[in-house]
MARGU-137358 format. One record per residue: x, y, z of N, C-alpha, C in turn; residue number from 0; residue in three letters. Coordinates in nm, 2 decimals. Atoms other than C-alpha are relative to their C-alpha. Layout:
residues N
     nc1     nc2     nc3    cac1    cac2    cac3     cc1     cc2     cc3  num  residu
       X       Y       Z       X       Y       Z       X       Y       Z  NUM     ALA
...
END
This chain:
residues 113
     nc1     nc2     nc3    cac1    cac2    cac3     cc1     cc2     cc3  num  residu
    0.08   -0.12    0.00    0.00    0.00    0.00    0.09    0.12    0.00    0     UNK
   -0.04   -0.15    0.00    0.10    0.39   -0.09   -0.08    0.08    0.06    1     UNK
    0.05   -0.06   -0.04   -0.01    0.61    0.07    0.05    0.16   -0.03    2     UNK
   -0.02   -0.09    0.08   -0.02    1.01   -0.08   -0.02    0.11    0.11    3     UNK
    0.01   -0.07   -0.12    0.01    1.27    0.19    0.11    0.19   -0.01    4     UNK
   -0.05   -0.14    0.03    0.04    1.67    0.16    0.03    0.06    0.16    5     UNK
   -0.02   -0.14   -0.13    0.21    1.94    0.43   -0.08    0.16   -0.05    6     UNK
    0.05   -0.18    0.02    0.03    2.23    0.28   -0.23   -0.08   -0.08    7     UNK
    0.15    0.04    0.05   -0.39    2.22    0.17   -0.01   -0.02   -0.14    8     UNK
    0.06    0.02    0.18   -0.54    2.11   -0.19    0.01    0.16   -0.03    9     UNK
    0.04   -0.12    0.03   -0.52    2.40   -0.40   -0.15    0.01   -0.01   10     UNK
    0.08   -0.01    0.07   -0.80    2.57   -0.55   -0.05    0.04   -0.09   11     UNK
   -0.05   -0.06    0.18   -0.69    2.67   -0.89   -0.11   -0.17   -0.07   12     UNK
    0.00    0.09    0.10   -0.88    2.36   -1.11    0.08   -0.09   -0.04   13     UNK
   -0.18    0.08    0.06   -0.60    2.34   -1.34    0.10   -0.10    0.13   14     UNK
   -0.11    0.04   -0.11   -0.36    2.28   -1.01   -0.08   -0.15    0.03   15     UNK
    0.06    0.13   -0.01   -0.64    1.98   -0.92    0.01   -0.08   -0.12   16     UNK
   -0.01    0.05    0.12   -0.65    1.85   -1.26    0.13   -0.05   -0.02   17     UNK
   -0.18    0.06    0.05   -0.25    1.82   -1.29    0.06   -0.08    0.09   18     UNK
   -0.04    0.06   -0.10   -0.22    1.67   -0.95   -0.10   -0.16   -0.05   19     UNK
    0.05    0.18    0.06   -0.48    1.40   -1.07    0.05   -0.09   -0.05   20     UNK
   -0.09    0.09    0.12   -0.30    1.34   -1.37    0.12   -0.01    0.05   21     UNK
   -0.17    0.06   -0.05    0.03    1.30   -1.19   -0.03   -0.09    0.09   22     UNK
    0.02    0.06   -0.09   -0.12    1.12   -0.94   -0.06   -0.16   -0.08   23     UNK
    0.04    0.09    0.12   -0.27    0.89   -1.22    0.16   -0.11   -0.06   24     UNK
   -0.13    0.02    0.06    0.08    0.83   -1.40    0.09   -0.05    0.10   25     UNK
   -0.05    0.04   -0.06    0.20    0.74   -1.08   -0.01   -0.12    0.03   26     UNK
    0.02    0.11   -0.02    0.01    0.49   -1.01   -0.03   -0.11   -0.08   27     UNK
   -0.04    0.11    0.16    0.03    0.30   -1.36    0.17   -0.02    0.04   28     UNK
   -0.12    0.02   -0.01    0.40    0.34   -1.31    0.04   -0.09    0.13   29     UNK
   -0.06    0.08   -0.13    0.41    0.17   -0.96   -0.05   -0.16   -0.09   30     UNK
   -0.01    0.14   -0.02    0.22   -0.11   -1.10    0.06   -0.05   -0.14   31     UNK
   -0.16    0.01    0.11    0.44   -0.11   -1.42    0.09   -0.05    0.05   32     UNK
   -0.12    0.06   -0.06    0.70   -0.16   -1.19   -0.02   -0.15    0.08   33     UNK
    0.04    0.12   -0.06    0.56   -0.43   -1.00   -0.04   -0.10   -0.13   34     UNK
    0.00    0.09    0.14    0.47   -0.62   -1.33    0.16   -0.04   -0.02   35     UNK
   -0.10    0.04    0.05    0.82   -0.60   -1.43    0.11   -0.10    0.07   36     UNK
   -0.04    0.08   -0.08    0.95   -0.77   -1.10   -0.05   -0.12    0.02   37     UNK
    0.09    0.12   -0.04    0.68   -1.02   -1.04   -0.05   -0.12   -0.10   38     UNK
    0.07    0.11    0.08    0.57   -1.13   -1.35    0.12   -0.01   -0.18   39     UNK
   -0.09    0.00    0.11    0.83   -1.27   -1.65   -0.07    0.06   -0.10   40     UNK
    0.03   -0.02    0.12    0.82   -1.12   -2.01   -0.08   -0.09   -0.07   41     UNK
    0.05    0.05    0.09    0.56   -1.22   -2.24    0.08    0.00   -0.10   42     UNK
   -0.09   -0.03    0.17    0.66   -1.29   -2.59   -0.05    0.14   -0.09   43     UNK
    0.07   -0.15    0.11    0.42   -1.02   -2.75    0.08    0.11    0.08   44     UNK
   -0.06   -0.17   -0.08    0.60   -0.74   -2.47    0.14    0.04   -0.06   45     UNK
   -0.11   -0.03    0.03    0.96   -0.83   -2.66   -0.07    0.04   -0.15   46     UNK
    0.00   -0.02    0.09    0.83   -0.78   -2.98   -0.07    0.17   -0.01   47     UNK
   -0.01   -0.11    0.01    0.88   -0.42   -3.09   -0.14    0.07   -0.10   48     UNK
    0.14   -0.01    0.09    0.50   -0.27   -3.18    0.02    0.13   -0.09   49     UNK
    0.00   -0.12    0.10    0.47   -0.04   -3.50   -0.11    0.13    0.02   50     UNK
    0.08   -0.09   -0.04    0.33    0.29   -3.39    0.01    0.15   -0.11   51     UNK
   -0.06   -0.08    0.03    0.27    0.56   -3.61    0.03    0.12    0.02   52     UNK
   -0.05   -0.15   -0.06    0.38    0.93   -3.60   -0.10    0.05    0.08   53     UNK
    0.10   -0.06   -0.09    0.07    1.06   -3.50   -0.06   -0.10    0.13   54     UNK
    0.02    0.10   -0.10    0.02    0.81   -3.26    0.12    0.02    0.16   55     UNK
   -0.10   -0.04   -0.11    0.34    0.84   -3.08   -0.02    0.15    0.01   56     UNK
    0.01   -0.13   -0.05    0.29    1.22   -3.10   -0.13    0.04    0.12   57     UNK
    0.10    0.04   -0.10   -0.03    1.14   -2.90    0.03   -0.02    0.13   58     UNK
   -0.06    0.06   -0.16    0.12    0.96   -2.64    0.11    0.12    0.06   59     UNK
   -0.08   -0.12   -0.03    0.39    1.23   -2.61   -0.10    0.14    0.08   60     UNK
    0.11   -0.10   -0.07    0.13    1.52   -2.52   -0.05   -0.08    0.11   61     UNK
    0.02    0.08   -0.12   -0.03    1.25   -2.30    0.06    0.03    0.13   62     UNK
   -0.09   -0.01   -0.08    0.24    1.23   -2.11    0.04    0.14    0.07   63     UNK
    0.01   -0.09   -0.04    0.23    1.59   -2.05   -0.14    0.04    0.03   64     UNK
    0.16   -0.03   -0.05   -0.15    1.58   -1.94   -0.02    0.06   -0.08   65     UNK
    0.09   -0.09    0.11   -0.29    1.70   -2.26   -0.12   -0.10   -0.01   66     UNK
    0.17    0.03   -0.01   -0.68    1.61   -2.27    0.01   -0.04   -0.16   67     UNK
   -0.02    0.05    0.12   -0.76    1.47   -2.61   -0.11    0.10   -0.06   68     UNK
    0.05   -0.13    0.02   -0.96    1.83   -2.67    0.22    0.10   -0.03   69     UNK
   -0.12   -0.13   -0.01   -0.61    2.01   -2.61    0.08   -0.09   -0.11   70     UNK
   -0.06    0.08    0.13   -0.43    1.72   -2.85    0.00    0.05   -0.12   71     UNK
    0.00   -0.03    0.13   -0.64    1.78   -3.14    0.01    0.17    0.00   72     UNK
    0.02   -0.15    0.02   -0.63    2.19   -3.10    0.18    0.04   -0.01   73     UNK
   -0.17   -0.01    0.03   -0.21    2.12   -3.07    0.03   -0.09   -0.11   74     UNK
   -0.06    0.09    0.16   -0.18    1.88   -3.38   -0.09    0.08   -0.11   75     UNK
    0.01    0.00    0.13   -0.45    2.04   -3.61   -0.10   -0.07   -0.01   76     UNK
    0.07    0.09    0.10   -0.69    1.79   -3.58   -0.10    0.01    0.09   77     UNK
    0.08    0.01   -0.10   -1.03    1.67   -3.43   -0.02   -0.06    0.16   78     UNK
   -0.02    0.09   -0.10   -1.07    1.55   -3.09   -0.02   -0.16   -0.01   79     UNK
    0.04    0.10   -0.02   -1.22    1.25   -3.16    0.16   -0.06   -0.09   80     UNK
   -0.12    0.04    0.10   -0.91    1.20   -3.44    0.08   -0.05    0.13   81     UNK
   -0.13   -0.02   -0.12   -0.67    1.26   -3.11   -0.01   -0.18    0.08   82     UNK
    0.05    0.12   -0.09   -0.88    0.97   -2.92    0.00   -0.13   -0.05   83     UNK
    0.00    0.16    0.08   -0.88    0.71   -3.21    0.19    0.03    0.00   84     UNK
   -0.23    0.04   -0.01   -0.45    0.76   -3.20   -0.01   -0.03    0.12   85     UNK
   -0.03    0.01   -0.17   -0.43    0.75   -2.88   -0.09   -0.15    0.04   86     UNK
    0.08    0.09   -0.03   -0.68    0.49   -2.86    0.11   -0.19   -0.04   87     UNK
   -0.09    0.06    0.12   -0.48    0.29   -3.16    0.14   -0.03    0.09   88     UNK
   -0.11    0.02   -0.08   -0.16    0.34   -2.95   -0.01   -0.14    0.06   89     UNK
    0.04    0.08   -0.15   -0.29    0.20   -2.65   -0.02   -0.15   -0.03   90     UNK
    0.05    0.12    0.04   -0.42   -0.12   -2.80    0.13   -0.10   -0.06   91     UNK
   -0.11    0.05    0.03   -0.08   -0.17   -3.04    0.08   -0.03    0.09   92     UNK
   -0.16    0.01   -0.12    0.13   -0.14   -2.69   -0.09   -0.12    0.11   93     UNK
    0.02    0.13   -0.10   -0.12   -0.44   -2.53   -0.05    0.12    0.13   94     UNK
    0.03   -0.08   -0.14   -0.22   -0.15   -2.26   -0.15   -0.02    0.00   95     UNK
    0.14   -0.02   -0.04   -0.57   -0.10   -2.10   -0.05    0.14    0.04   96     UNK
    0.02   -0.17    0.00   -0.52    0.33   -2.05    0.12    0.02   -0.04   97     UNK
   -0.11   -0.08    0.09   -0.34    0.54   -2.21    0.11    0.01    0.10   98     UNK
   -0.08   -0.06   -0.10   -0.18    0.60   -1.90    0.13   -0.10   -0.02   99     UNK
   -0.08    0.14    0.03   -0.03    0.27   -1.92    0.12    0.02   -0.12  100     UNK
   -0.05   -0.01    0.10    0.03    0.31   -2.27    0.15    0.12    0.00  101     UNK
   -0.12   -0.09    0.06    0.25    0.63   -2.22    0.15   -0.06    0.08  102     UNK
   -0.07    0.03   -0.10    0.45    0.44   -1.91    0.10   -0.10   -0.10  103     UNK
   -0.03    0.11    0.12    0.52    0.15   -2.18    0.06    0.04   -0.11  104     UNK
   -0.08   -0.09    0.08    0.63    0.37   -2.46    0.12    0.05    0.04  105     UNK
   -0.10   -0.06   -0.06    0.84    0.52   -2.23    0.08   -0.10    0.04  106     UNK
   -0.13    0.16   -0.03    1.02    0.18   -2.12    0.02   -0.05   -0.10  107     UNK
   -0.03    0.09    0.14    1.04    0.05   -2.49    0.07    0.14   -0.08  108     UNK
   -0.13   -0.14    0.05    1.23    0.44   -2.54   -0.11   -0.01   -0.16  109     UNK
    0.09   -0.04    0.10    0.92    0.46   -2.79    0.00    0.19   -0.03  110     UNK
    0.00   -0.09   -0.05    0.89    0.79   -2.64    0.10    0.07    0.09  111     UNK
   -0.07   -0.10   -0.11    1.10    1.06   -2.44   -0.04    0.11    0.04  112     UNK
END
């Protein structure tokens, strides 16, 4: 068990809740990311290197900086729903079950930086 513990109050900015979510989110895919990787051996499908394309990894990248799949498509150019089928597409090619996952996984297969 983690347990997540502040010296000062919740903000009250939104945004400030919102980013603490999403880091708080990312954290906890990454713990059990990490716990996968100790506990349970390699699959075969996890060594084989998945084909992702540009806009896809550029998805996961924004991701990774808490971009909403509204703020995605208004930084690439495109629709949201467009944003949500790459992102979606990712997630599925990398074997994940949230993007969250997916961007943790990208990031340990140096898909992403």
């Amino acid at each position: 068990m983690v347990g997540v513990d502040r010296d000062q109050p919740l903000p009250t900015c939104s945004n400030q809740i919102s980013r603490m979510t999403a880091d708080l989110q990312l954290f906890v895919v990454h713990a059990q990311e990490a716990a996968m990787r100790v506990l349970v051996p390699k699959l075969p499908q996890e060594q084989d290197f998945p084909s992702l394309t540009r806009r896809e990894l550029e998805c996961l990248r924004w991701t990774m900086e808490g971009k909403t799949a509204w703020e995605l498509g208004r930084i690439l150019g495109i629709a949201e729903q467009t944003a949500v089928r790459h992102t979606h597409n990712a997630t599925q090619k990398l074997g994940c079950v949230s993007k969250h996952q997916a961007v943790l996984k990208a990031l340990r297969l140096e898909l992403i930086w």
